[in-house]
MOPAC internal coordinates of N, CA, C and O (Angstrom, degrees):
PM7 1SCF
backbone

  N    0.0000 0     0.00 0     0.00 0    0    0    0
  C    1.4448 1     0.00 0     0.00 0    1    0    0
  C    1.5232 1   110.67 1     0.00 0    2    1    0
  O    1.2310 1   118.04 1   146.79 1    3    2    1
  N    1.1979 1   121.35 1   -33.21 1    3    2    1
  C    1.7767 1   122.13 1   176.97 1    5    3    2
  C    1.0657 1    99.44 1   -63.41 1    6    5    3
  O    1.2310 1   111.94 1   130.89 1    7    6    5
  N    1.3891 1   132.80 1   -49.11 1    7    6    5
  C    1.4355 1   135.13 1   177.01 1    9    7    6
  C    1.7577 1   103.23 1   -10.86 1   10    9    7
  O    1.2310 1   132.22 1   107.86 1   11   10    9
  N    1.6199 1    94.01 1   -72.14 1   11   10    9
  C    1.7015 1   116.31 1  -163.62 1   13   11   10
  C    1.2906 1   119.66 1   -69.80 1   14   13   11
  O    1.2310 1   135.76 1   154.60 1   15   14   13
  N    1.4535 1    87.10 1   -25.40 1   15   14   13
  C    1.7383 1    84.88 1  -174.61 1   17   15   14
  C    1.8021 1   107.39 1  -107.93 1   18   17   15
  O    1.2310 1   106.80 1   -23.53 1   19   18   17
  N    1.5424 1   142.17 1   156.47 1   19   18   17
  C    0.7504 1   147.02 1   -88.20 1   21   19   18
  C    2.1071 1    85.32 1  -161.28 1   22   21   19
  O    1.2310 1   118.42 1  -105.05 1   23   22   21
  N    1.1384 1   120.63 1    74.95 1   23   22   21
  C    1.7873 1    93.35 1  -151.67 1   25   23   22
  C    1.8928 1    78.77 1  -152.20 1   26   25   23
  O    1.2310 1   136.60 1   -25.02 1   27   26   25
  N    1.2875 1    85.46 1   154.98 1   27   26   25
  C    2.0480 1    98.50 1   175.90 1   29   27   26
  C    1.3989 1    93.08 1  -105.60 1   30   29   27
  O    1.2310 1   110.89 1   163.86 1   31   30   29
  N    1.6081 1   134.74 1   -16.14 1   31   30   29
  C    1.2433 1   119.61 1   174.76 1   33   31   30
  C    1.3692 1   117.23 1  -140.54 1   34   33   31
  O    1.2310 1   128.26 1   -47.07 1   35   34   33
  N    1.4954 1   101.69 1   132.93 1   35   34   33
  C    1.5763 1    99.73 1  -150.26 1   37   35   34
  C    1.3537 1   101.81 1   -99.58 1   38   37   35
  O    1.2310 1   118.28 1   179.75 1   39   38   37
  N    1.9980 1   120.88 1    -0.25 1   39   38   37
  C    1.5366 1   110.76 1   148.43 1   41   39   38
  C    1.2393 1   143.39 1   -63.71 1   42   41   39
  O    1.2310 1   130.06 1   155.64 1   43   42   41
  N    1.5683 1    98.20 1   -24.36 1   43   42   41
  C    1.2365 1   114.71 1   178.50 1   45   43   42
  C    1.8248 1   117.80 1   -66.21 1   46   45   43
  O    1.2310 1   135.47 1   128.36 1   47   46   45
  N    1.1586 1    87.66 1   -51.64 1   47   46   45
  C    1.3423 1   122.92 1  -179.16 1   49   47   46
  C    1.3357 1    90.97 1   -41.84 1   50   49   47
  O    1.2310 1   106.93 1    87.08 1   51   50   49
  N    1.2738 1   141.94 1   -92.92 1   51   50   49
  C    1.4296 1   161.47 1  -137.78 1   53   51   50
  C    1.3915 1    76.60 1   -70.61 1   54   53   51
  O    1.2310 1   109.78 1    87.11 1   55   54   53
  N    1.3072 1   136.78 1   -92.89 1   55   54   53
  C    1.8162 1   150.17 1   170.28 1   57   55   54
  C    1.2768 1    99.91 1     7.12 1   58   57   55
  O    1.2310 1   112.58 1   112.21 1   59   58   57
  N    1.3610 1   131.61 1   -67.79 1   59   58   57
  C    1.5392 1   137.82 1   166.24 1   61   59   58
  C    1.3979 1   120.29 1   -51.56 1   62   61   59
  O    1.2310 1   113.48 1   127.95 1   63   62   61
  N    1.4775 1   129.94 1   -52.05 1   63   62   61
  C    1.2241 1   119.97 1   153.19 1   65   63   62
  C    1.3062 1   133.62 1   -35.02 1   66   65   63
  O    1.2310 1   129.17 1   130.00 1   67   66   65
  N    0.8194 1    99.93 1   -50.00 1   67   66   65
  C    1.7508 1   114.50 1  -166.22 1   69   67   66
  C    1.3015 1   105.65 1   -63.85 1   70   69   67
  O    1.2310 1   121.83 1   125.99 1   71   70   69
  N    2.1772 1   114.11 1   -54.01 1   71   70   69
  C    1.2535 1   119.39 1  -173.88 1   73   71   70
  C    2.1907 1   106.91 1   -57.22 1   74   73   71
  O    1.2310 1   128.30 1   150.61 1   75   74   73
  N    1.3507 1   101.62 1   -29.39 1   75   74   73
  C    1.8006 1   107.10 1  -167.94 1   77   75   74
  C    1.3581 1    86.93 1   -78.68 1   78   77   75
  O    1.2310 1   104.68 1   155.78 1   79   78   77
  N    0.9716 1   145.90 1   -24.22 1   79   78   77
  C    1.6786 1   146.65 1  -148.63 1   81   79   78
  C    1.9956 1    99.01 1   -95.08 1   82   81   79
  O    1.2310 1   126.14 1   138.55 1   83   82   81
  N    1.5828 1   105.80 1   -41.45 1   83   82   81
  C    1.2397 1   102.42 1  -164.74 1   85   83   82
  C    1.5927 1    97.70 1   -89.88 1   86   85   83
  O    1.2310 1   119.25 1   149.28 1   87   86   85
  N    1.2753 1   119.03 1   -30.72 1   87   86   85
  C    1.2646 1   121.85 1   176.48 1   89   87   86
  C    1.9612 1   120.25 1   -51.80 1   90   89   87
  O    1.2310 1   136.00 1   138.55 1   91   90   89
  N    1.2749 1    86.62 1   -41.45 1   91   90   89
  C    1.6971 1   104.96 1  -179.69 1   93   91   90
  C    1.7509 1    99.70 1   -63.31 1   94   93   91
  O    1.2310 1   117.80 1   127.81 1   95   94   93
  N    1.1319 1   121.80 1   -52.19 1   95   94   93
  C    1.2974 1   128.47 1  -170.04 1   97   95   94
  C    1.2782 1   127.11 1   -79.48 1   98   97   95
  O    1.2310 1   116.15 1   174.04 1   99   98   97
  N    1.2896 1   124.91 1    -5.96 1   99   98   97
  C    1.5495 1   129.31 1   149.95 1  101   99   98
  C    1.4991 1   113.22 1   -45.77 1  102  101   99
  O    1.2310 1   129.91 1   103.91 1  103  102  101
  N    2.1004 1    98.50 1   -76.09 1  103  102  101
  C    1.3796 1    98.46 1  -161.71 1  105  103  102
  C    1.7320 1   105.44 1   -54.40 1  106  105  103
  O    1.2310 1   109.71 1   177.85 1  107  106  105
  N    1.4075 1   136.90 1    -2.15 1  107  106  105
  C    1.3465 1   136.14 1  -172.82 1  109  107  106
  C    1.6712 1   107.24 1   -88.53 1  110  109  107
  O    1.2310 1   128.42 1   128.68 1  111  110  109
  N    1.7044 1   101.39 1   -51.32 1  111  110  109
  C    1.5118 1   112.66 1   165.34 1  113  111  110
  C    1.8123 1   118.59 1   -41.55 1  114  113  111
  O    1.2310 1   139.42 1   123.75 1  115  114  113
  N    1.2953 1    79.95 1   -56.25 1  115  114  113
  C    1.7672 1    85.66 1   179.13 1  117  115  114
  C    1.7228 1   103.99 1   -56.62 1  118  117  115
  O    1.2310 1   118.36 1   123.99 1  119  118  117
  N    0.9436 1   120.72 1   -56.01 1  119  118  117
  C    1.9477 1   134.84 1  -167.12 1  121  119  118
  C    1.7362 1    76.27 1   -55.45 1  122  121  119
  O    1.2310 1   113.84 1   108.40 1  123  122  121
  N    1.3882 1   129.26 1   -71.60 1  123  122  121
  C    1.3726 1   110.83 1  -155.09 1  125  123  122
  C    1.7002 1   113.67 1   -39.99 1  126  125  123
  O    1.2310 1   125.76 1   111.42 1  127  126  125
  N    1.4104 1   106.54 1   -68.58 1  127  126  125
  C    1.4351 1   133.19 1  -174.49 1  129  127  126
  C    1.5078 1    91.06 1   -51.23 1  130  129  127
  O    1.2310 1   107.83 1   144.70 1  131  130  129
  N    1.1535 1   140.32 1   -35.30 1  131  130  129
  C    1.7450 1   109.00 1   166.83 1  133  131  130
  C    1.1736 1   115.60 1   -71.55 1  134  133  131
  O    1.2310 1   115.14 1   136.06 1  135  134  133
  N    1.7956 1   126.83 1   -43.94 1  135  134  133
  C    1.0054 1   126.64 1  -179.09 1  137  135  134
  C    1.6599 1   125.87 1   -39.28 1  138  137  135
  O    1.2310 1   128.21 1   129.74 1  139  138  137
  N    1.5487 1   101.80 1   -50.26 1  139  138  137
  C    1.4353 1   115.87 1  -163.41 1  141  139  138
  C    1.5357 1   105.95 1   -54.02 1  142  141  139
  O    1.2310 1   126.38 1   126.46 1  143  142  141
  N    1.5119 1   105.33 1   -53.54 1  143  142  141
  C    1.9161 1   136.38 1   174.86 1  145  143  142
  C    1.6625 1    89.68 1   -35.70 1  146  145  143
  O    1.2310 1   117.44 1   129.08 1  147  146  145
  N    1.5005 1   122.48 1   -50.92 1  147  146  145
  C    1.6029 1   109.85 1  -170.85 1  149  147  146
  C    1.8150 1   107.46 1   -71.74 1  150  149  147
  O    1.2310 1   124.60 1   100.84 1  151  150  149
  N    1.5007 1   108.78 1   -79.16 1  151  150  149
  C    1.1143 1   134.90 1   151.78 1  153  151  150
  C    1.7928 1   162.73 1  -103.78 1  154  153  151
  O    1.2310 1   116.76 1   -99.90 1  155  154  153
  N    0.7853 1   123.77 1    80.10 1  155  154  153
  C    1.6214 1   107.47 1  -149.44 1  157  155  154
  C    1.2640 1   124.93 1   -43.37 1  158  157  155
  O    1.2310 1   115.59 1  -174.82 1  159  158  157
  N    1.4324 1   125.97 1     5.18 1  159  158  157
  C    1.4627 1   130.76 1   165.61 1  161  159  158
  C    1.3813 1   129.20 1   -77.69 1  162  161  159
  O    1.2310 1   137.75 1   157.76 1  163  162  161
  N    1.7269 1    83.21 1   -22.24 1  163  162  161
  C    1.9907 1    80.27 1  -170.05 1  165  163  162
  C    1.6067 1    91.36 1   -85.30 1  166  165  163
  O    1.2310 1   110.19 1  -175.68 1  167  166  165
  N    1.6191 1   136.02 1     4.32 1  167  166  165
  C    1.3529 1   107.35 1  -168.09 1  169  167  166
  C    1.7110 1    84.98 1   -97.85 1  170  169  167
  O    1.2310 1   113.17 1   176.16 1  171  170  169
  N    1.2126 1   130.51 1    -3.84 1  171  170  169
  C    1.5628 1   121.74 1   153.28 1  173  171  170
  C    1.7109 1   115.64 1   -68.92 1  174  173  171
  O    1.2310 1   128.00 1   144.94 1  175  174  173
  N    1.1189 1   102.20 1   -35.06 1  175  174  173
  C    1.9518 1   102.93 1   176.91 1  177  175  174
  C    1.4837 1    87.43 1   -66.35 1  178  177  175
  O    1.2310 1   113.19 1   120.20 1  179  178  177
  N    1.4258 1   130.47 1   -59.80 1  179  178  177
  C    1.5111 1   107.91 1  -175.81 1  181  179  178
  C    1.1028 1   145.59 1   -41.93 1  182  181  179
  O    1.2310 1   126.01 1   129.60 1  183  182  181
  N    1.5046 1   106.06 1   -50.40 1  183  182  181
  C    1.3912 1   119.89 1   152.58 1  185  183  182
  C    1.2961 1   134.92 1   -28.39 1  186  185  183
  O    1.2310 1   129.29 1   114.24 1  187  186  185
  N    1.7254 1    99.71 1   -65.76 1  187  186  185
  C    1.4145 1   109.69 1  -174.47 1  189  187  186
  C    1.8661 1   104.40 1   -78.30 1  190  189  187
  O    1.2310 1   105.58 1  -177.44 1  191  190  189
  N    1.4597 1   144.33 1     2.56 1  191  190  189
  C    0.7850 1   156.71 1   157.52 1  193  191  190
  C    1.7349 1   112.60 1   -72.41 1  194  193  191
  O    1.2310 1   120.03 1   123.29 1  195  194  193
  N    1.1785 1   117.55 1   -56.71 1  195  194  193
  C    1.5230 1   124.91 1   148.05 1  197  195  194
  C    1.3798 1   114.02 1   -44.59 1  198  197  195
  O    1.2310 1   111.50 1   121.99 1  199  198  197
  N    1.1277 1   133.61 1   -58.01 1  199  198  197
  C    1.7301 1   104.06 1   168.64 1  201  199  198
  C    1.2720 1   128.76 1   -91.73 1  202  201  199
  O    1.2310 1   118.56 1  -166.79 1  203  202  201
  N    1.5419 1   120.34 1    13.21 1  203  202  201
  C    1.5635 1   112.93 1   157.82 1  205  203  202
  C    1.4860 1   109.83 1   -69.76 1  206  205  203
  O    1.2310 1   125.26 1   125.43 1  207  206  205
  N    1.5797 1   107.51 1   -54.57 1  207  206  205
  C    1.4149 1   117.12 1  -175.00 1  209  207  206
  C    1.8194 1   115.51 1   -50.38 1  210  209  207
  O    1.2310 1   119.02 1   147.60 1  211  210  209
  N    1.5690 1   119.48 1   -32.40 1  211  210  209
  C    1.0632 1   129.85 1   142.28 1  213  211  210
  C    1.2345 1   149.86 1   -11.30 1  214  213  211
  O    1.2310 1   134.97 1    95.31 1  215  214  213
  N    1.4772 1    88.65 1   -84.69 1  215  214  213
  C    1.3439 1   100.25 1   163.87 1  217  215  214
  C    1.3840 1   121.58 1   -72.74 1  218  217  215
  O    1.2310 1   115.55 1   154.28 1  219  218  217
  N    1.6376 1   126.05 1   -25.72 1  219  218  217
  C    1.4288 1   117.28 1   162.73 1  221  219  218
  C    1.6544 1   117.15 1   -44.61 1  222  221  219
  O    1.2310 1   131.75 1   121.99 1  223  222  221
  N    1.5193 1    94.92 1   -58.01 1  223  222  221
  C    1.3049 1   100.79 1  -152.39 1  225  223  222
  C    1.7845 1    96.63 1   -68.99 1  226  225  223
  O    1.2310 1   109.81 1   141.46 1  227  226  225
  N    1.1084 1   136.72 1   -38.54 1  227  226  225
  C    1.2596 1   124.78 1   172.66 1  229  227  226
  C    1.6580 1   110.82 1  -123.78 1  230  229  227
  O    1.2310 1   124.77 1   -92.39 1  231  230  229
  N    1.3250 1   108.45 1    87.61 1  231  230  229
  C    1.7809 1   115.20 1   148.86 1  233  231  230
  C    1.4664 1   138.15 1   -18.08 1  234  233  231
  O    1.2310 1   119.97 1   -63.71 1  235  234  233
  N    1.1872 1   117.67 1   116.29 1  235  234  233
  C    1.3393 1    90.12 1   162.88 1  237  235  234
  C    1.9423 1   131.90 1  -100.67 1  238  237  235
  O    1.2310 1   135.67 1   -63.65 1  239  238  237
  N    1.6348 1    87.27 1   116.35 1  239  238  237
  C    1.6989 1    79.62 1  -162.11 1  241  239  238
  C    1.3705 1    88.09 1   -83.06 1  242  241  239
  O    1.2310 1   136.55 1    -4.33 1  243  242  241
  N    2.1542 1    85.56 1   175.67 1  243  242  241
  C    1.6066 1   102.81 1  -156.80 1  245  243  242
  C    1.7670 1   105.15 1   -74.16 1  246  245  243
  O    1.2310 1   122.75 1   165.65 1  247  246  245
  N    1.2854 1   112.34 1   -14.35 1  247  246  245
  C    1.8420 1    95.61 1   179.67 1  249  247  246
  C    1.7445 1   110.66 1   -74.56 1  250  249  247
  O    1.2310 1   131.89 1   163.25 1  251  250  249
  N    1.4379 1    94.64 1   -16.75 1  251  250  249
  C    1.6353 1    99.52 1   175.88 1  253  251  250
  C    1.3602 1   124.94 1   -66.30 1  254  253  251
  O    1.2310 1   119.97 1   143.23 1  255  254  253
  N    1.4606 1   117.67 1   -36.77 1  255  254  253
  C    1.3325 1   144.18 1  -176.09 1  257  255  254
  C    1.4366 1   111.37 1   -85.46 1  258  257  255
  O    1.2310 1   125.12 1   160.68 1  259  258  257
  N    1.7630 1   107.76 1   -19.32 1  259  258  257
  C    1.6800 1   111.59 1  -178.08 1  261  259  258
  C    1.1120 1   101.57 1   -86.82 1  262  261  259
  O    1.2310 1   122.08 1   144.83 1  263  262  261
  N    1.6650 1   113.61 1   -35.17 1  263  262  261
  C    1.7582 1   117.17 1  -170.18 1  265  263  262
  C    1.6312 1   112.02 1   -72.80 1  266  265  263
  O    1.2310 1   119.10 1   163.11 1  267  266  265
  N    1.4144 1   119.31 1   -16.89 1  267  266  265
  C    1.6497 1   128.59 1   170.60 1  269  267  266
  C    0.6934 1   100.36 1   -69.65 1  270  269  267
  O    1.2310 1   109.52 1   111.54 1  271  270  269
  N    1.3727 1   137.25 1   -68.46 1  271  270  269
  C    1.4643 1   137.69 1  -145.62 1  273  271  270
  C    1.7476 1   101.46 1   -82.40 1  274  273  271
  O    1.2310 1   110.11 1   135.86 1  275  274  273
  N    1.1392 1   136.18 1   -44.14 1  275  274  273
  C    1.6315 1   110.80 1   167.43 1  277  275  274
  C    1.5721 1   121.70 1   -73.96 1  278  277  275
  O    1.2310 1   119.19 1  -167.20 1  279  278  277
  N    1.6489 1   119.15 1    12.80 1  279  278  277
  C    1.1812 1    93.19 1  -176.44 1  281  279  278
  C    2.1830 1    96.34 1  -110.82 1  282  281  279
  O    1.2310 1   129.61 1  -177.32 1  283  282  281
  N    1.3975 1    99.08 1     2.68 1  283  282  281
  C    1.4872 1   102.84 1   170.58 1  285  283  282
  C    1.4254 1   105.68 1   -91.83 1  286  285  283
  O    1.2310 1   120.10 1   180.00 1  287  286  285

């Protein structure tokens, strides 16, 4: 992730992630825990709705997938 992002400190950096990361995942937590109360399938439609939207919104292009694979 420092890679992408542009930062003189890479605690901070991560520190900020993390805080946008946990923030995002409430209002989702909450959506699960109603879901389940209806049905427990749709919190799998959620899920799998969370990584279509995912993967739209960030791709993985092929120099990304070249730079994994030589560093394993």
């Amino acid at each position: 992730m420092n890679r992408h992002i542009a930062s003189h400190s890479r605690a901070t950096t991560l520190s900020n992630l993390n805080l946008i990361k946990d923030a995002l995942e409430l209002p989702v937590i909450i959506a699960a825990c109603w879901l389940v109360s209806r049905q427990i399938e749709y919190v799998l439609l959620l899920a799998a709705g969370i990584c279509v939207v995912t993967l739209a919104a960030f791709p993985i292009r092929q120099r990304d997938a070249e730079t994994g694979q030589k560093r394993n």
